[in-house]
The first five atom37 places (N, CA, C, CB, O) and aatype in JSON, in Angstrom:
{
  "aatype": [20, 20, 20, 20, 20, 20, 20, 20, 20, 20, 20, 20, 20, 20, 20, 20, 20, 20, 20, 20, 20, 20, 20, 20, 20, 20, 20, 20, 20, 20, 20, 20, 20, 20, 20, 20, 20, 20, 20, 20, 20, 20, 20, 20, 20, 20, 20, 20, 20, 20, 20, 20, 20, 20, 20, 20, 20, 20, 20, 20, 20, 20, 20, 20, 20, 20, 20, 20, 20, 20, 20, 20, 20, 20, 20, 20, 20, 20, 20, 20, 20, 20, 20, 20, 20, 20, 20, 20, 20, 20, 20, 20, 20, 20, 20, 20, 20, 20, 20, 20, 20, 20, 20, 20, 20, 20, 20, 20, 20, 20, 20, 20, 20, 20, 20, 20, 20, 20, 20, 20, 20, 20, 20],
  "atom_mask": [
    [1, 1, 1, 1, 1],
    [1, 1, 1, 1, 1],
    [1, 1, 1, 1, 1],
    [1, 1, 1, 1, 1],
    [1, 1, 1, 1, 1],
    [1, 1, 1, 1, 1],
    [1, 1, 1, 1, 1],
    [1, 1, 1, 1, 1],
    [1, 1, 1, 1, 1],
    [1, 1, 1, 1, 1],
    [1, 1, 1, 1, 1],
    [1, 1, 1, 1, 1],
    [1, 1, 1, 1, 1],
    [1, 1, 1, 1, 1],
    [1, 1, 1, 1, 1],
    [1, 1, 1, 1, 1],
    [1, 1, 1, 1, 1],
    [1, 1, 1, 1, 1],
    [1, 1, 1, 1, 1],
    [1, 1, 1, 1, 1],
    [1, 1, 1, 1, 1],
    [1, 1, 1, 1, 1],
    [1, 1, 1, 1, 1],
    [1, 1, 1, 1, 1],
    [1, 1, 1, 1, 1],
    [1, 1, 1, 1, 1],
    [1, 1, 1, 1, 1],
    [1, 1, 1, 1, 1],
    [1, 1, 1, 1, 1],
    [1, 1, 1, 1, 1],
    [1, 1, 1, 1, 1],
    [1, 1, 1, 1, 1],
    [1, 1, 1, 1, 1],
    [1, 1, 1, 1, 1],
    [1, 1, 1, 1, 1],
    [1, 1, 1, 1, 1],
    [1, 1, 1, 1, 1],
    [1, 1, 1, 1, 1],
    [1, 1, 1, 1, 1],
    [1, 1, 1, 1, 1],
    [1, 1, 1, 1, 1],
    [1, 1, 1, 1, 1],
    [1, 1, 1, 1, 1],
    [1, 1, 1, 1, 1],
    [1, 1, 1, 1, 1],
    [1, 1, 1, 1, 1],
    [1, 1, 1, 1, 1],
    [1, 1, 1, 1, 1],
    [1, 1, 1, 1, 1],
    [1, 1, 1, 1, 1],
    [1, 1, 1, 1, 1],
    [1, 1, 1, 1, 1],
    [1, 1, 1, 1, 1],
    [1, 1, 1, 1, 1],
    [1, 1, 1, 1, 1],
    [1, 1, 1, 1, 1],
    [1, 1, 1, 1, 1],
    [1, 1, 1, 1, 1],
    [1, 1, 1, 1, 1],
    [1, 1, 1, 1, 1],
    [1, 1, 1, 1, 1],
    [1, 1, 1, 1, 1],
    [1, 1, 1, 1, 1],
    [1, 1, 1, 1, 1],
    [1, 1, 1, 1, 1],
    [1, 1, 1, 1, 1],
    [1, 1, 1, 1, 1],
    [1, 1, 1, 1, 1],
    [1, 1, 1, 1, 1],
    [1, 1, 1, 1, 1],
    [1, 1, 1, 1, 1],
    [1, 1, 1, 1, 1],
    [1, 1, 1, 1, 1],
    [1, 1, 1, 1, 1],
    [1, 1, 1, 1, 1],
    [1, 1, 1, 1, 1],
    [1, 1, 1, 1, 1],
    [1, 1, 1, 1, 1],
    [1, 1, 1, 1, 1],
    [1, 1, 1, 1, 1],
    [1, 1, 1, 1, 1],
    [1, 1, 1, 1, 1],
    [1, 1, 1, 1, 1],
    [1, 1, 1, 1, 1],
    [1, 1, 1, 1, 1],
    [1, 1, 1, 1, 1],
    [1, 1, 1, 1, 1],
    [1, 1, 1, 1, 1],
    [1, 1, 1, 1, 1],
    [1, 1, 1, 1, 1],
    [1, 1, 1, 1, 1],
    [1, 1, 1, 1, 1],
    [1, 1, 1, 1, 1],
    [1, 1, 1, 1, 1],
    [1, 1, 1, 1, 1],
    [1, 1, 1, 1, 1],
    [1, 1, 1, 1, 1],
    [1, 1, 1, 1, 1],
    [1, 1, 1, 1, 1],
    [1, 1, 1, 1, 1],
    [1, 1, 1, 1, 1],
    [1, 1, 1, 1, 1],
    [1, 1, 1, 1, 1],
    [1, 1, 1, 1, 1],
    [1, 1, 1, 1, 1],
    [1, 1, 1, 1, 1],
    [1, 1, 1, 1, 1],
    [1, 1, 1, 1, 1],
    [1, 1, 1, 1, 1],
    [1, 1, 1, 1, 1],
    [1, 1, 1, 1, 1],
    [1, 1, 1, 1, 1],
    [1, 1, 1, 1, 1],
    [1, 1, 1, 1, 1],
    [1, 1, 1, 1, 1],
    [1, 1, 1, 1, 1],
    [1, 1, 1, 1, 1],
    [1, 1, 1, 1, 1],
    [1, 1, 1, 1, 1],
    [1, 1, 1, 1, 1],
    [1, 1, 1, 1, 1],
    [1, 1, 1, 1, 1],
    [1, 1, 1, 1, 1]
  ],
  "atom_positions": [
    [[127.47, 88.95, 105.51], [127.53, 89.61, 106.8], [126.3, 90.49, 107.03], [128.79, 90.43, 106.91], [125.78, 90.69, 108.12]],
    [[125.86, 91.07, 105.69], [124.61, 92.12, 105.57], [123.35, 91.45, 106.11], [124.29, 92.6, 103.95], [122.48, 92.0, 106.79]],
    [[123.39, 89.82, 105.61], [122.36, 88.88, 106.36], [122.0, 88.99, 107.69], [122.75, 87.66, 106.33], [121.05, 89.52, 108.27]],
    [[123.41, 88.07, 108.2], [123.36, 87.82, 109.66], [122.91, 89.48, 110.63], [125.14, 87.13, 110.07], [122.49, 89.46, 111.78]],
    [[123.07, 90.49, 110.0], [123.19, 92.05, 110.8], [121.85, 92.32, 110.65], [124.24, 93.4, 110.11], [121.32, 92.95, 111.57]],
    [[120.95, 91.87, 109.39], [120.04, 92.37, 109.34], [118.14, 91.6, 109.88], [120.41, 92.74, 108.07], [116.98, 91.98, 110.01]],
    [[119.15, 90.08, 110.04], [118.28, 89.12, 110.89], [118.72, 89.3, 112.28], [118.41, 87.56, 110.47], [118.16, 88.54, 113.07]],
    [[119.53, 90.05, 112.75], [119.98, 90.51, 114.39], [118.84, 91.74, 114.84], [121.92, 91.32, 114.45], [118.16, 91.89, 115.86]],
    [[118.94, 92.41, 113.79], [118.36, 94.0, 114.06], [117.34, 93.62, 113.69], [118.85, 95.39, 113.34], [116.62, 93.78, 114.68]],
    [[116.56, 93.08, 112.67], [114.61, 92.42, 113.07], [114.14, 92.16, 114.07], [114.07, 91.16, 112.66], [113.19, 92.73, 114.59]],
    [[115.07, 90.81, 114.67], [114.68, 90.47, 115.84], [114.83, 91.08, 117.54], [115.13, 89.47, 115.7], [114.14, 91.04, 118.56]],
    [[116.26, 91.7, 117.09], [115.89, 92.93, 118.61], [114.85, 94.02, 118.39], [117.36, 94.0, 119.09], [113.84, 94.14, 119.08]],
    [[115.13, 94.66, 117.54], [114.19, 95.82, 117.64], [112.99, 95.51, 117.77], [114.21, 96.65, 116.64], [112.36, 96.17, 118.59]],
    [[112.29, 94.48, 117.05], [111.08, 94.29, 116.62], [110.45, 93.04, 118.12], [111.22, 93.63, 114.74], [109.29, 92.62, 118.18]],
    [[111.31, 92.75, 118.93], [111.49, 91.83, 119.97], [110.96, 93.39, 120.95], [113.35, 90.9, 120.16], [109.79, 93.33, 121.32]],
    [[111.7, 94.65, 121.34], [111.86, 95.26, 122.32], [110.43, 95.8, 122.04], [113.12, 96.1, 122.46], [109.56, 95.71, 122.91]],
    [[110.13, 96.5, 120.53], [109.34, 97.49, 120.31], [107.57, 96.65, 120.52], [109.83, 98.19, 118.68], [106.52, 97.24, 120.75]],
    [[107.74, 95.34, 120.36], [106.35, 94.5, 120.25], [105.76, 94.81, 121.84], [106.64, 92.52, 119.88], [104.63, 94.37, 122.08]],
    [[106.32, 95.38, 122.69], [105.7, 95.23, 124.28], [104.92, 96.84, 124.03], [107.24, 95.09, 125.96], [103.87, 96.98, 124.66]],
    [[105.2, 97.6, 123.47], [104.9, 98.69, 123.51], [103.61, 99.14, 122.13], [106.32, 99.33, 123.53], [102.77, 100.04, 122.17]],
    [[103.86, 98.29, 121.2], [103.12, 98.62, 119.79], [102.28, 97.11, 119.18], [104.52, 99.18, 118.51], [102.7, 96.0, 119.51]],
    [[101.09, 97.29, 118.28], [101.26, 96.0, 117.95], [101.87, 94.84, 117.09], [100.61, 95.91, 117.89], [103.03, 94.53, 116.82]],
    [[101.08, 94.51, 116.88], [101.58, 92.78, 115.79], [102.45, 93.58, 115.05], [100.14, 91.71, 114.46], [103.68, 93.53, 114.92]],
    [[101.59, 94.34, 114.58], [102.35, 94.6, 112.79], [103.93, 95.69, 112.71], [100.79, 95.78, 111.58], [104.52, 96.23, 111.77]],
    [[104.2, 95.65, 114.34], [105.41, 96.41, 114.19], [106.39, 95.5, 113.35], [106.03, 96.83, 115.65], [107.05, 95.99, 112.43]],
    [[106.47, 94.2, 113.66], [107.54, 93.29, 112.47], [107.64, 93.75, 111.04], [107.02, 91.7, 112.23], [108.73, 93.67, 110.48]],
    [[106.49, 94.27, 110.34], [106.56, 95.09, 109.21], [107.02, 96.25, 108.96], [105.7, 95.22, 108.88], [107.02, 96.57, 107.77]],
    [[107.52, 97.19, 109.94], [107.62, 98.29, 109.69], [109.27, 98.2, 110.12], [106.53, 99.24, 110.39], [110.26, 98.28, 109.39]],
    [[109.18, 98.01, 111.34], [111.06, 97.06, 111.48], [111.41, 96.8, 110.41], [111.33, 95.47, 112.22], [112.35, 97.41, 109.9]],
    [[110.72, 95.75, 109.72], [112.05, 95.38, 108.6], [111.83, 95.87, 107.11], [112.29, 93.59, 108.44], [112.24, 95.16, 106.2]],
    [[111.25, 96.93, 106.86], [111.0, 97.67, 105.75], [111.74, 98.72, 106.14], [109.6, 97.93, 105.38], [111.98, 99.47, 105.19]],
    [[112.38, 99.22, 107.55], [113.4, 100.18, 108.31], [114.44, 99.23, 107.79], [113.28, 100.48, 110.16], [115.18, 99.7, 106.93]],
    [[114.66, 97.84, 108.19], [116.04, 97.27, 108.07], [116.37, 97.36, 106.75], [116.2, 95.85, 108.51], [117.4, 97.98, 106.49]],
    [[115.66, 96.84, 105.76], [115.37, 96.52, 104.52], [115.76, 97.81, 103.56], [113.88, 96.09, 104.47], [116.41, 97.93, 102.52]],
    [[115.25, 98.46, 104.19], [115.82, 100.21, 103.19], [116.73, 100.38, 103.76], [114.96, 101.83, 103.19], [117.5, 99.75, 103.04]],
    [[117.75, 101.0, 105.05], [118.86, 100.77, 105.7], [120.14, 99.99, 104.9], [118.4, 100.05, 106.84], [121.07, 100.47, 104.26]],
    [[119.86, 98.95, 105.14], [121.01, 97.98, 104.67], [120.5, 97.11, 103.53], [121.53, 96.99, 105.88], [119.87, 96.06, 103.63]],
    [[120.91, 97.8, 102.39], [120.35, 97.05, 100.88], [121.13, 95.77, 100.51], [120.57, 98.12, 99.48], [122.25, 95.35, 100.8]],
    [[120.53, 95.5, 100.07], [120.89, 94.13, 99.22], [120.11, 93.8, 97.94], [120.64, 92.87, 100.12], [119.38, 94.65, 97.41]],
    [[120.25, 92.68, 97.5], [119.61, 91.89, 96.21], [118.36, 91.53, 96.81], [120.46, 90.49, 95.59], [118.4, 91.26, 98.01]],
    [[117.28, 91.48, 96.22], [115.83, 91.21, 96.41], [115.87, 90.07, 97.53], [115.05, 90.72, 94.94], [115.72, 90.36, 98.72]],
    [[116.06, 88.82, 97.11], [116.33, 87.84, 97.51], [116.6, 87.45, 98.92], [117.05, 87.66, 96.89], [115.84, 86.96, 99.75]],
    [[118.1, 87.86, 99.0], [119.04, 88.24, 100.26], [117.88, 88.71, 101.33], [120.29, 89.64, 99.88], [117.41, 88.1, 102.29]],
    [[117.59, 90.08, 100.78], [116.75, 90.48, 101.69], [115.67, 90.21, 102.76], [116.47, 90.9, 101.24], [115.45, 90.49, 103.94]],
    [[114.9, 89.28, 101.39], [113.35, 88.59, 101.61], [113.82, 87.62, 102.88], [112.6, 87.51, 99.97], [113.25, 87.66, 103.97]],
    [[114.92, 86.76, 102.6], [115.43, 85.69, 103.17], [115.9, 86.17, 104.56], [116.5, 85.09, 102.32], [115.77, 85.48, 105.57]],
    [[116.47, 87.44, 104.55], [117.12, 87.96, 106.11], [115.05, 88.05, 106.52], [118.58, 90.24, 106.12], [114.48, 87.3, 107.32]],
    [[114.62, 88.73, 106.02], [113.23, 89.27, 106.78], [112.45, 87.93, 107.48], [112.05, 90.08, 105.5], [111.97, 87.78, 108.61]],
    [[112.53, 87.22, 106.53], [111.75, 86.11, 106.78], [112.72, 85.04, 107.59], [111.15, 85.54, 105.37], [112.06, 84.0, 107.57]],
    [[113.86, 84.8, 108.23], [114.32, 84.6, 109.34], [114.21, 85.25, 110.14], [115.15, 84.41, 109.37], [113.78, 84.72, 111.17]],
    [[114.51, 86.74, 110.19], [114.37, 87.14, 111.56], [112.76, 87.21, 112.06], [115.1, 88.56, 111.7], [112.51, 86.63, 113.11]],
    [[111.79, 87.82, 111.44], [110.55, 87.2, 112.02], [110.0, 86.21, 112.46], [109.97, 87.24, 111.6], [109.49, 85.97, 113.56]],
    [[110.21, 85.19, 110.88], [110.03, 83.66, 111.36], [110.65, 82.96, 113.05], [110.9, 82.82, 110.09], [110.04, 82.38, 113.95]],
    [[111.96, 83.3, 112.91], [112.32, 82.52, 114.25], [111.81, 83.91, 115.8], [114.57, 82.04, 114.12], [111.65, 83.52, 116.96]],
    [[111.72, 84.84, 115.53], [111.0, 85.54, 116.63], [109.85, 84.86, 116.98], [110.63, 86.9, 116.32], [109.78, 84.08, 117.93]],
    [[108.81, 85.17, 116.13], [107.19, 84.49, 116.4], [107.64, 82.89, 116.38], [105.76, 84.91, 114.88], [107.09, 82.18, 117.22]],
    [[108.53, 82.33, 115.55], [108.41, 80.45, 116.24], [108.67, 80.91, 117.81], [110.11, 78.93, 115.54], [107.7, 80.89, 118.57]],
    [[109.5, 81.18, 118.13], [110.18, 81.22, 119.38], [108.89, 82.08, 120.16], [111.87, 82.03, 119.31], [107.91, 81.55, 120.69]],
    [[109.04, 82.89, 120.12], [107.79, 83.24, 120.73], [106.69, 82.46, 121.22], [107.29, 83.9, 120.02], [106.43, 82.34, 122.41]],
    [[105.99, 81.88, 120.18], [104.73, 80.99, 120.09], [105.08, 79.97, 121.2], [104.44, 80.24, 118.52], [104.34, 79.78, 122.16]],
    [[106.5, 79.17, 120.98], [106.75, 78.29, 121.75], [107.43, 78.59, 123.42], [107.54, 77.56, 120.88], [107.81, 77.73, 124.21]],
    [[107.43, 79.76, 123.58], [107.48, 79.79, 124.87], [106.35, 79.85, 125.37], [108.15, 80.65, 125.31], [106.05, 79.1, 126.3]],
    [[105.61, 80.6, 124.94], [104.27, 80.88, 125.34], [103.79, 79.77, 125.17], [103.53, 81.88, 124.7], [103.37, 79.64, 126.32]],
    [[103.41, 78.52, 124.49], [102.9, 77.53, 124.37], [103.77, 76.79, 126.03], [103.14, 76.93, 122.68], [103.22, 76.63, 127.12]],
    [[104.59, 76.61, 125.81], [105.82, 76.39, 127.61], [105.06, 76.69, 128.52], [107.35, 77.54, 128.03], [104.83, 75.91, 129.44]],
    [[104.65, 77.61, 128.43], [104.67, 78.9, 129.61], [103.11, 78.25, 130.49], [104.43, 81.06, 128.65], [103.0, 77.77, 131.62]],
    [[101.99, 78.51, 129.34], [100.67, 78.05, 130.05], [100.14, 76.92, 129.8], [99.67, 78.81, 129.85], [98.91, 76.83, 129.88]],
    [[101.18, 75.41, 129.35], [100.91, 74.16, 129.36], [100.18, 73.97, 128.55], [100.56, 73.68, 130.31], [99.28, 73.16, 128.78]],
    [[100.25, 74.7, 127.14], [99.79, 74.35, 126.18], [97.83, 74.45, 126.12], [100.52, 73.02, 126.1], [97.19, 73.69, 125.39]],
    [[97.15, 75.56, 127.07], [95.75, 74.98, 127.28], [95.3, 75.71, 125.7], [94.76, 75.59, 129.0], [94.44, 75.18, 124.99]],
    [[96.05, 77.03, 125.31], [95.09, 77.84, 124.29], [95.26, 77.21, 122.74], [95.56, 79.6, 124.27], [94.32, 77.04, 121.95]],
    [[96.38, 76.96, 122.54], [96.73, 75.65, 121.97], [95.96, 74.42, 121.42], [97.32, 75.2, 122.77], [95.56, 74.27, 120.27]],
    [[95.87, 73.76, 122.25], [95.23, 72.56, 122.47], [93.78, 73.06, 122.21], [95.53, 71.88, 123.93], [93.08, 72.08, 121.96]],
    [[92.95, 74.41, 122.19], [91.79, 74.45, 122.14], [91.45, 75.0, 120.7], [91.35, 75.15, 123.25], [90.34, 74.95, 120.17]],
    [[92.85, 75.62, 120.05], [93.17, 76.55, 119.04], [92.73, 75.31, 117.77], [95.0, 77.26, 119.14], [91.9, 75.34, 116.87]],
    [[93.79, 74.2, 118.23], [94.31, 73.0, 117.26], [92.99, 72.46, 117.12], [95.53, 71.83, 117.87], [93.01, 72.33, 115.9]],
    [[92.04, 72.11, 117.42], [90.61, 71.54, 117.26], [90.28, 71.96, 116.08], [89.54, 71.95, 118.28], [89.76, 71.22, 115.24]],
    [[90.62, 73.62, 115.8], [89.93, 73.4, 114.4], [90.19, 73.48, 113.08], [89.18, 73.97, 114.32], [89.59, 73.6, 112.02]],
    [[91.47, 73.36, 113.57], [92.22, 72.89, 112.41], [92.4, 71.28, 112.16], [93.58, 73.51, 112.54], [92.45, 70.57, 113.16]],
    [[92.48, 70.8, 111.08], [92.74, 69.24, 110.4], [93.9, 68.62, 110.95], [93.01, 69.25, 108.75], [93.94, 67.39, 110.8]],
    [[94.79, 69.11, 111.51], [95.96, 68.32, 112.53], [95.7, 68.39, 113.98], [97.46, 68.97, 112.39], [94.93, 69.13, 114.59]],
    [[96.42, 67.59, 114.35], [96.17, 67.12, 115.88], [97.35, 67.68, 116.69], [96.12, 65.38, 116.07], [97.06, 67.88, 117.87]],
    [[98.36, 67.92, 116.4], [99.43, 68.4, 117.4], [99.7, 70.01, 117.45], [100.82, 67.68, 117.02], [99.41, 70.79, 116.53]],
    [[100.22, 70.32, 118.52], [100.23, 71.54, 118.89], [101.43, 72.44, 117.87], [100.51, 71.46, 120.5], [101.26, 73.6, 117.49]],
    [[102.62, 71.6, 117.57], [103.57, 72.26, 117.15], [103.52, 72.63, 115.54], [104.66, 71.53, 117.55], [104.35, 73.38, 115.02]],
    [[102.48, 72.02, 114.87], [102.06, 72.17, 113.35], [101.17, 73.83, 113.61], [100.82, 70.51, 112.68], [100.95, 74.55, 112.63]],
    [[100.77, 74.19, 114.89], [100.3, 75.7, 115.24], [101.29, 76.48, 115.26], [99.64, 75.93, 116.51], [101.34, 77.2, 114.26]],
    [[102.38, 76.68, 116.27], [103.44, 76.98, 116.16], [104.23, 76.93, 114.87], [103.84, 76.44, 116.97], [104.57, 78.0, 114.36]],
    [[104.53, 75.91, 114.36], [105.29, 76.23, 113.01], [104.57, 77.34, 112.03], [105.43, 74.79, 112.14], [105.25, 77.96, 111.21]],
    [[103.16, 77.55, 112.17], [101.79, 78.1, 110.96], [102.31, 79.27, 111.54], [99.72, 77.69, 111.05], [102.77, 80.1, 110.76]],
    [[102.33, 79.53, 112.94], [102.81, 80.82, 113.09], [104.0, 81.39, 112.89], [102.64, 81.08, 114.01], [104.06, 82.62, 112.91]],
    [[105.13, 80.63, 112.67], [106.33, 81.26, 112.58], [106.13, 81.54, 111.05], [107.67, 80.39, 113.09], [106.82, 82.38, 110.48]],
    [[105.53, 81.08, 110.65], [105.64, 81.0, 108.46], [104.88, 82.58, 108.32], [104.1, 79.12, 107.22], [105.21, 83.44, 107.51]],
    [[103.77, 82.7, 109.35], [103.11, 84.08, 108.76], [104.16, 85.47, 109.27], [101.29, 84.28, 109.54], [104.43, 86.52, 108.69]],
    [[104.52, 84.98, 110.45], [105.23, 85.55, 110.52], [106.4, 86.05, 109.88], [105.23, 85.29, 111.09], [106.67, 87.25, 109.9]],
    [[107.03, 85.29, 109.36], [108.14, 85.44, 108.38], [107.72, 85.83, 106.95], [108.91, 84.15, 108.32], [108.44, 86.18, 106.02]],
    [[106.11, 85.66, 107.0], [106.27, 86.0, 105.42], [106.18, 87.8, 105.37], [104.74, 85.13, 104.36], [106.79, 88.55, 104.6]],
    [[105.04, 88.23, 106.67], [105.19, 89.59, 106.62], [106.85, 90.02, 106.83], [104.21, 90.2, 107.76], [107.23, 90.88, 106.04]],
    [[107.89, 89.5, 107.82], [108.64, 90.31, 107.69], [109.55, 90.17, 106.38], [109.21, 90.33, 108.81], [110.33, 91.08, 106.12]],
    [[109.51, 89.58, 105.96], [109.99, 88.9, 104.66], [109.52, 89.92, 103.51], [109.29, 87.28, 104.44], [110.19, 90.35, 102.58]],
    [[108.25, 90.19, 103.82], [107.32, 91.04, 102.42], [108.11, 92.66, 102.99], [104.76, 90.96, 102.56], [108.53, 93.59, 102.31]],
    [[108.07, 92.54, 104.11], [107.73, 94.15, 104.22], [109.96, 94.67, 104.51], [106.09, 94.58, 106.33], [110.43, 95.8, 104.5]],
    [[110.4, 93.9, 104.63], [112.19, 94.16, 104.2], [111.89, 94.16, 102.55], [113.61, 92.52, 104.8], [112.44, 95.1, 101.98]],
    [[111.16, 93.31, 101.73], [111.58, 93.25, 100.66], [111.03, 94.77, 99.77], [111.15, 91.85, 100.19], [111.33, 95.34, 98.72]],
    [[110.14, 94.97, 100.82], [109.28, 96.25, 100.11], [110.02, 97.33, 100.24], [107.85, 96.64, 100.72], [109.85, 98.25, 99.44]],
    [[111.24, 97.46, 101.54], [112.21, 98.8, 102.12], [113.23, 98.72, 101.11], [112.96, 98.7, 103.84], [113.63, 99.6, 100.35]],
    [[113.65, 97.32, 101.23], [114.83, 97.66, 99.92], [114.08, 97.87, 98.51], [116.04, 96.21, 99.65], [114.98, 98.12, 97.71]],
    [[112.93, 97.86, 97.9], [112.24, 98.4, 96.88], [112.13, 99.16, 97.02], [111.41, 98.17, 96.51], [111.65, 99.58, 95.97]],
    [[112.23, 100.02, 97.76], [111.7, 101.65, 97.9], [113.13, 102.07, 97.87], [110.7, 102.25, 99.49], [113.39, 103.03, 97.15]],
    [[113.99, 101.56, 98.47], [115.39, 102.28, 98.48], [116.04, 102.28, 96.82], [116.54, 101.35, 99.65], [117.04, 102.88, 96.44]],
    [[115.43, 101.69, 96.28], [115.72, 101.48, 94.82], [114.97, 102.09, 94.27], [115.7, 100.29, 94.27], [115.47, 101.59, 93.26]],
    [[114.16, 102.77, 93.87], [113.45, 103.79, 93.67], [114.6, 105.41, 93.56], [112.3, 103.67, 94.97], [114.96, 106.18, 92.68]],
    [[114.78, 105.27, 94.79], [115.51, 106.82, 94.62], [117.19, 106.67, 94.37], [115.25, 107.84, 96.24], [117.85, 107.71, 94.51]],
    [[118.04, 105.21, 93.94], [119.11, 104.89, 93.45], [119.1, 105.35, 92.21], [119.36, 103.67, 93.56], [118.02, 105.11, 91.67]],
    [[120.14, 106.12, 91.3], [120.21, 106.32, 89.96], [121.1, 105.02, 89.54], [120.83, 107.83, 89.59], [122.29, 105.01, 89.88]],
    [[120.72, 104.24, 89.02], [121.52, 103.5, 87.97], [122.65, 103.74, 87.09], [120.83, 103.25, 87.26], [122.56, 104.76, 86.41]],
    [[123.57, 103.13, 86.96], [124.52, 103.29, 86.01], [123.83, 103.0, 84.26], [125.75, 102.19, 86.51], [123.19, 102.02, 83.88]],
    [[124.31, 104.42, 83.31], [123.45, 103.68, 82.5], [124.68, 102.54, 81.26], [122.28, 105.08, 81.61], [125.71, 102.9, 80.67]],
    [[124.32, 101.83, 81.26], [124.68, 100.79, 80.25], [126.07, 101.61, 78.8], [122.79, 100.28, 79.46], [125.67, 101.4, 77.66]],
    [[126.97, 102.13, 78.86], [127.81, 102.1, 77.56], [127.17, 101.34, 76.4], [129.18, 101.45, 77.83], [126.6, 100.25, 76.49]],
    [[127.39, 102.22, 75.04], [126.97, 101.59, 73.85], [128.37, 100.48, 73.47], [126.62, 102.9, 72.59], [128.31, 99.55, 72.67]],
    [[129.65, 100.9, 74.34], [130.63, 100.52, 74.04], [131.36, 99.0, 74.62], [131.2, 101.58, 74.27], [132.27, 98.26, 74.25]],
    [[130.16, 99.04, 75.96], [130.77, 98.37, 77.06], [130.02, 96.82, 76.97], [130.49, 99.27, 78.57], [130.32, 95.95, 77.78]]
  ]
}
């Protein structure tokens, strides 16, 4: 449930706050989500890197919608593939990897100031 709540709250916040701030607000969003609502390393990385990933796919591809594909089509030249949507996908991956890195870095920091249980000699 910690998933689905914490790939909701990437993508609104980091959806509302992008008109006002730049790119790199997706990093700071989910290093907020990421320390907030802890989890296992993993879990985490995986909520970050959905909710970014499908923001910027989605993103990219409206905007690709929107102006008929011209910046696109001029972008893709210099890269080694020919279609527009292998751009779009490149962008949803960077995208997801920062928000992905930077949740995984909030719940690292929130672990930092957790005391551990220590281990029984008995147990």
């Amino acid at each position: 449930m910690k998933l689905i709540a914490r790939i909701f709250l990437i993508i609104i916040f980091t959806y509302v706050l992008s008109f006002v701030l730049q790119w790199w607000v997706i990093i700071a969003i989910s290093f907020i989500v990421g320390f907030a609502l802890y989890g296992n390393g993993f879990n985490v990385f995986i909520s970050g890197f959905l909710g970014g990933g499908l923001l910027w796919l989605s993103y990219a591809w409206y905007l690709d919608i929107k102006t008929s594909a011209i910046l696109s089509e001029k972008i893709v030249e210099l890269f080694p593939f020919n279609d527009n949507i292998f751009l779009i996908i490149g962008t949803g991956v960077v995208g997801g990897l920062c928000s992905g890195l930077g949740a995984l870095t909030g719940n690292s920091f929130r672990l930092m100031f957790v005391k551990r249980k220590t281990k029984s000699f008995y147990s």
